[in-house]
Steps between C-alpha positions, in 0.01 A plus 500: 500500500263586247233243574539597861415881389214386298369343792484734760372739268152330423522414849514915585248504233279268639501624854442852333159380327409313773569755805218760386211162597717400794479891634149467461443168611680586850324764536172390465534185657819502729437820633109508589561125692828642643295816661182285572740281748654766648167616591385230628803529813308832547240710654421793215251761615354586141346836663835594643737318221675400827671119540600295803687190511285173624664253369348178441222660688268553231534107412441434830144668496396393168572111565327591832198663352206288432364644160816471350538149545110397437598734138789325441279137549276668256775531218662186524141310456429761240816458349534123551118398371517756211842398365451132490111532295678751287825240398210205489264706264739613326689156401147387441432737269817505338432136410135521394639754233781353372282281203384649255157541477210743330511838680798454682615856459172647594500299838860534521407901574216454675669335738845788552206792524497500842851567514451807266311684732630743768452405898259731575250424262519138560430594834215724391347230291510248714383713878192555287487099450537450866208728574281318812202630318565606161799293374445224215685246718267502762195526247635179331467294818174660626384390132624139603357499835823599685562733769631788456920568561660809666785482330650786591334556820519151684847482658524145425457519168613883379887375480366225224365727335768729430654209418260397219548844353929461501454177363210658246762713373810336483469159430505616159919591551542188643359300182674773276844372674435072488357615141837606393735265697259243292548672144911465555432087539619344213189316355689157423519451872117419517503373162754249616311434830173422301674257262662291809162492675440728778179605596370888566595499874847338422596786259367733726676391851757364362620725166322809566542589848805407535666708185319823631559431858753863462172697354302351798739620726548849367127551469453409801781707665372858279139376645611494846695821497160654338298352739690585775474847472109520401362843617275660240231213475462481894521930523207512202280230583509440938737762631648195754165403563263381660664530806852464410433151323662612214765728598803423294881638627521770198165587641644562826846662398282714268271609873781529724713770272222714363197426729672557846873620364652228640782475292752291706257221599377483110880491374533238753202266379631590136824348572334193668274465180803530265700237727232269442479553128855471485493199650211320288678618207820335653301167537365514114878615341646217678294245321577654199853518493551166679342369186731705285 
């Protein structure tokens, strides 16, 4: 009877400490997604504050509309390319700087300082690198003999550009993550594998890889979900453009609710873009606990 006291009451105590975060968790999470979904089932007249049930109307338009789907194109080959350099660089890195060798913590933080900067002056920096006619990048291959890139102003190259700068800036999380999944190895493992014989791509494919196949995966899921949702370089540096080559779905969302106050078609392509996140993150979770 006692022990049965004793027990509910740090379980009364524990939902009391934990109920203040779960307040705030619903209602900064549950609630905004709740009200976004409901909105998208409606027709809201920001000038009037007036709503209309549509139903799946708004869904209907936005998988109808053209732009959206070309934008939504545009982040899953953003998201795609970006993600899988940034898990490659980063595993490469991770490995280059796991010897020990002179100056290893100097190029250890030259290589996170991209990371350390904020968005928009990455983007700063590197729109002035992409000048046509000023920027050092096209300087260096004019130097060489090379035409000149629009990087931001070809549409078949602009999207690889932004791109370059997302992968710029955070390939240095990605090598930060591999870097520590590779610190909690135990070092007799590759001791061991050295004294029975295996070569440098053996320990790699075979010992490394495999033991931080769960940091892989989570990296790559927290670099999808990132991705995913990339606004601020695309709004700083093309603004969708040229054309609408690199129009990206938070791009859209972010047009259709305070461009034209279109509120129910922009909850609409929210939910659509949060299905398919869920989703991706569905596929990645799976792997992870199946290996579990």
């Amino acid at each position: 009877m006692i022990r049965e006291t004793r027990m509910k009451g740090k379980a009364l105590f524990f939902w009391a400490i934990l109920s203040p975060a779960l307040a705030l968790m619903v209602w900064l999470t549950a609630y905004p997604m709740l009200s976004v979904a409901v909105t998208s089932l409606q027709n809201y007249n920001y000038m009037t504050d007036t709503r209309s049930w549509v139903g799946l109307g708004n869904y209907g338009d936005i998988l109808g509309d053209r732009l959206f789907l070309q934008s939504f194109r545009n982040t899953l080959v953003f998201c795609l390319g970006t993600t899988l350099v940034e898990v490659f660089l980063g595993i490469v890195l991770a490995l280059v700087f796991y010897g020990d060798f002179r100056g290893k913590r100097t190029f250890m933080i030259l290589a996170i300082f991209p990371m350390m900067l904020s968005t928009m002056v990455v983007c700063a920096v590197w729109k002035t690198l992409f000048h046509y006619d000023i920027g050092l990048l096209n300087y260096t291959l004019q130097s060489l003999g090379l035409e000149r890139f629009g990087w931001l102003i070809d549409k078949n190259k602009a999207l690889s550009s932004l791109a370059l700068v997302d992968i710029w800036q955070w390939t240095p999380f990605s090598f930060i993550v591999i870097q520590a999944g590779l610190a909690s190895v135990p070092a007799e493992i590759f001791e061991a594998s050295l004294i029975d014989g295996a070569s440098s791509r053996q320990r790699v494919f075979r010992i490394t890889l495999p033991i931080l196949r769960d940091q892989i995966l989570l990296l790559a899921l927290l670099r999808t979900i990132d991705t995913f949702k990339v606004f601020a370089k695309v709004y700083a540096l093309t603004g969708g453009g040229p054309g609408n080559a690199t129009e990206t779905t938070s791009l859209f969302i972010y047009r259709e609710a305070f461009s034209y106050f279109k509120f129910g078609r922009s909850s609409a392509a929210s939910m659509i873009t949060l299905a398919a996140v869920v989703l991706m993150s569905a596929f990645y979770l799976r792997k992870i606990l199946k290996e579990e």
